[in-house]
C-alpha positions in Angstrom: -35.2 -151.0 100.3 -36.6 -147.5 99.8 -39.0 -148.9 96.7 -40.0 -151.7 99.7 -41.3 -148.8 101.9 -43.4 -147.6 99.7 -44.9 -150.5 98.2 -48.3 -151.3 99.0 -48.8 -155.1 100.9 -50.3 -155.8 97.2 -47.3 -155.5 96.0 -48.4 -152.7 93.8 -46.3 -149.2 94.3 -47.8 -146.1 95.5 -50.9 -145.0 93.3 -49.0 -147.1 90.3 -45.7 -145.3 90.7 -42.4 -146.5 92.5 -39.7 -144.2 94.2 -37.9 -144.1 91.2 -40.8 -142.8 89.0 -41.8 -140.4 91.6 -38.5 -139.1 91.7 -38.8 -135.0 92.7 -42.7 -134.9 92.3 -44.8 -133.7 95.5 -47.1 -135.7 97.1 -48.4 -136.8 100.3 -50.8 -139.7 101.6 -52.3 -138.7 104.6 -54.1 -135.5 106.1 -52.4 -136.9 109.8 -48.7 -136.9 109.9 -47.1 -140.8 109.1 -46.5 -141.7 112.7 -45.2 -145.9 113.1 -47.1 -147.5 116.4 -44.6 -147.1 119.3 -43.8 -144.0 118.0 -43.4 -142.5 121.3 -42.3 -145.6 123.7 -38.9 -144.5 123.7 -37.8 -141.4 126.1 -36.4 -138.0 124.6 -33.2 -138.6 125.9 -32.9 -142.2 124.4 -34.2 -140.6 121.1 -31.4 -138.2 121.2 -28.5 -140.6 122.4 -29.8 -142.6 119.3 -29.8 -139.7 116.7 -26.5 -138.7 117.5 -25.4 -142.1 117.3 -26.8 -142.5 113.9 -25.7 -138.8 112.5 -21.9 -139.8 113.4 -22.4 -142.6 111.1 -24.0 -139.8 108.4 -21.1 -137.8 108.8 -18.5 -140.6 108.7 -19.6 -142.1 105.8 -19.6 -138.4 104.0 -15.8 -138.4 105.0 -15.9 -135.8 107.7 -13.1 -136.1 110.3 -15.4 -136.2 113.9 -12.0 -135.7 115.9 -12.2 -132.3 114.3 -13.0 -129.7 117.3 -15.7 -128.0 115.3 -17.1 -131.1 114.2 -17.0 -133.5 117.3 -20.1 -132.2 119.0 -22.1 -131.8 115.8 -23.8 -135.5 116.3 -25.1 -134.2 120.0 -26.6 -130.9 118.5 -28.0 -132.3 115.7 -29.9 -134.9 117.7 -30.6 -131.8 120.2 -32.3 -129.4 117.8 -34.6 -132.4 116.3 -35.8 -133.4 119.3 -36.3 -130.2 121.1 -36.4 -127.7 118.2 -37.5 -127.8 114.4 -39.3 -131.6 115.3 -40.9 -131.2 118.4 -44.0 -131.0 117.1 -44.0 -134.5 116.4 -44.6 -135.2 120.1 -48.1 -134.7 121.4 -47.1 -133.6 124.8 -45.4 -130.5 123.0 -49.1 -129.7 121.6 -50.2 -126.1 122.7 -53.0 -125.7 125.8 -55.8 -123.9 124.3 -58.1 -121.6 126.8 -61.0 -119.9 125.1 -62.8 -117.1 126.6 -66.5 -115.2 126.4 -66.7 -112.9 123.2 -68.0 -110.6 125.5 -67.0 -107.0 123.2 -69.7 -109.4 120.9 -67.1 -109.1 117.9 -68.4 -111.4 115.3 -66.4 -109.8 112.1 -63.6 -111.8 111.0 -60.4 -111.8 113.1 -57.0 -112.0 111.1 -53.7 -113.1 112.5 -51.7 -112.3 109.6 -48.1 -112.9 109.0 -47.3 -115.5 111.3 -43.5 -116.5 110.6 -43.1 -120.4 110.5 -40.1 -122.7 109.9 -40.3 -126.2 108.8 -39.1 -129.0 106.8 -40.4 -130.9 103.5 -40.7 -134.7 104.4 -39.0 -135.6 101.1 -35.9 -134.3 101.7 -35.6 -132.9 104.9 -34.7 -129.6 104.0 -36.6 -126.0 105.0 -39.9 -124.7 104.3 -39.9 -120.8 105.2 -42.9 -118.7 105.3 -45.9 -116.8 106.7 -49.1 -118.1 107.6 -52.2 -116.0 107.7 -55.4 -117.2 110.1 -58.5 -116.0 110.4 -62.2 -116.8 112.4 -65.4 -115.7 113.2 -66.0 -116.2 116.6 -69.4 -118.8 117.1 -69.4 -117.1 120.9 -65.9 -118.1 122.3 -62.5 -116.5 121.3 -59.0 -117.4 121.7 -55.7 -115.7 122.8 -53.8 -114.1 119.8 -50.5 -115.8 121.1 -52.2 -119.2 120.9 -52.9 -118.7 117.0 -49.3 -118.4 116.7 -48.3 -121.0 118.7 -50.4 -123.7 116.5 -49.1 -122.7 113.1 -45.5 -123.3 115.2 -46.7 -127.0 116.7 -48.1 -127.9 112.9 -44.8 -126.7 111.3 -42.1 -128.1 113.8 -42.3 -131.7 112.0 -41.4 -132.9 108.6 -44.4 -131.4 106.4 -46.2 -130.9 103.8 -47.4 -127.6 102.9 -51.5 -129.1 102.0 -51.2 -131.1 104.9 -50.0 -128.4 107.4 -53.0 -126.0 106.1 -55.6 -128.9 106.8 -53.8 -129.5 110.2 -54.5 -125.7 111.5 -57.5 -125.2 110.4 -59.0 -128.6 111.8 -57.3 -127.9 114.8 -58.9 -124.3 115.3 -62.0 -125.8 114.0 -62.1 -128.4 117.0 -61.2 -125.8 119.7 -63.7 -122.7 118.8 -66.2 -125.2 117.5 -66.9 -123.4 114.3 -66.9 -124.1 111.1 -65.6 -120.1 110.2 -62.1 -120.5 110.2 -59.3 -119.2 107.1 -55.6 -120.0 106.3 -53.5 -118.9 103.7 -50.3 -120.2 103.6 -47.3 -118.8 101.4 -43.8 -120.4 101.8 -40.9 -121.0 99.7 -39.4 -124.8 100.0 -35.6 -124.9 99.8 -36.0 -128.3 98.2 -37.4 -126.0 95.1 -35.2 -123.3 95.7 -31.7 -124.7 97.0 -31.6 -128.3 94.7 -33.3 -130.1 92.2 -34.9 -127.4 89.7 -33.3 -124.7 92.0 -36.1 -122.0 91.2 -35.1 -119.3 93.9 -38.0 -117.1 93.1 -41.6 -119.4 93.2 -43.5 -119.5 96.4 -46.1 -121.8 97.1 -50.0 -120.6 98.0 -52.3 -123.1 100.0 -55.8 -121.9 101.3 -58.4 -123.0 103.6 -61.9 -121.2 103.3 -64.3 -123.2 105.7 -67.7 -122.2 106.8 -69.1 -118.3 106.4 -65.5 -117.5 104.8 -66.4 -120.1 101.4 -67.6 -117.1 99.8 -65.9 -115.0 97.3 -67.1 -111.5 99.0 -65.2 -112.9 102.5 -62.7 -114.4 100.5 -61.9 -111.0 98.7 -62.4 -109.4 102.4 -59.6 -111.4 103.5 -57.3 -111.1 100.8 -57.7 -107.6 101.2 -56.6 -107.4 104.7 -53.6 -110.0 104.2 -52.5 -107.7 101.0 -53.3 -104.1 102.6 -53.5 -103.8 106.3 
């Protein structure tokens, strides 16, 4: 079934490979989140009655006893903290309201947000990605509240991700809303399916950049790095 998913309607297996040749390897497909049609025709509440239906099963079939006091509510919080928690960004409604306003001190040096603490999960096997995301922009005439720079590397990260993709996601999305092309992330985050399974390599991070517009140059590259590294 799982070999099935991934299979092409060719009948050929993702760029040549199955599941099962894949294995542990990262990859993703898409720059937009894999989101089925319909994804959103059922109600929160239904999504959660159905989650905690389908987590009891999880935990049955791993042997747990869901009689257990400490256990029997475990289905409901589950289904609870994907929904409203570590995958509600998933859910367009949940999507940030972005107000600009006039550059009116005429600032036009870079602006960097750095350190921005972000929790989210690796789509392959649904455990944690923790780290810090860094953003920068030149403002093209409009600027944007510091608290809503934070608040988009949340929305990105609260789904099932991959560290590329959620790079690409930010800086398209602050892209969009100052309507420049001067925008900077650097992403470093450790992935628990690296550190906690598999290889189990507690000490890697992974690095992911974005360098668009007036910041594609080493000197504002280096000017960046400087600030992330010594400020």
């Amino acid at each position: 079934m799982k070999t099935e998913i991934l299979t092409k309607k060719n009948g050929k297996a993702l760029n040549g490979f199955s599941i099962e040749d894949i294995g542990d390897d990262h990859l993703f497909t898409s720059l937009d989140t894999p989101m089925k049609p319909g994804a959103f025709d059922m109600s929160d509440k239904e999504k959660k009655e159905r989650i905690s239906i389908l987590f009891s099963e999880i935990m049955d079939v791993l042997g747990l006893d869901l009689t257990d006091d400490s256990l029997q509510g475990t289905p409901d919080r589950v289904a609870k903290m994907y929904i409203e928690e570590i995958f509600s960004g998933l859910d367009p409604k949940n999507k940030p309201k972005i107000a600009l306003f006039d550059n009116k001190y005429q600032y036009n040096q870079m602006l960097v947000e750095k350190d921005i603490t972000f929790y989210s999960n690796c789509e392959h096997h649904f455990v944690p990605i923790i780290g810090k995301a860094h953003v920068a922009y030149i403002s093209s005439g409009k600027v944007i509240g510091l608290s809503k720079l934070n608040r988009i590397v949340q929305y990105y990260a609260k789904r099932p991700q991959v560290q590329e993709r959620l790079t690409q996601q930010i800086a398209n999305d602050l892209k969009e809303a100052l309507g420049t092309e001067d925008v900077a992330i650097v992403i470093d985050a450790k992935h628990l399916c690296v550190s906690s399974r598999g290889i189990k390599d507690d000490t890697s991070s992974t690095i992911t950049t974005y360098y668009g517009g007036a910041f594609n140059t080493p000197e504002k590259i280096n000017e960046l790095q400087n600030y992330i590294k010594n400020s």
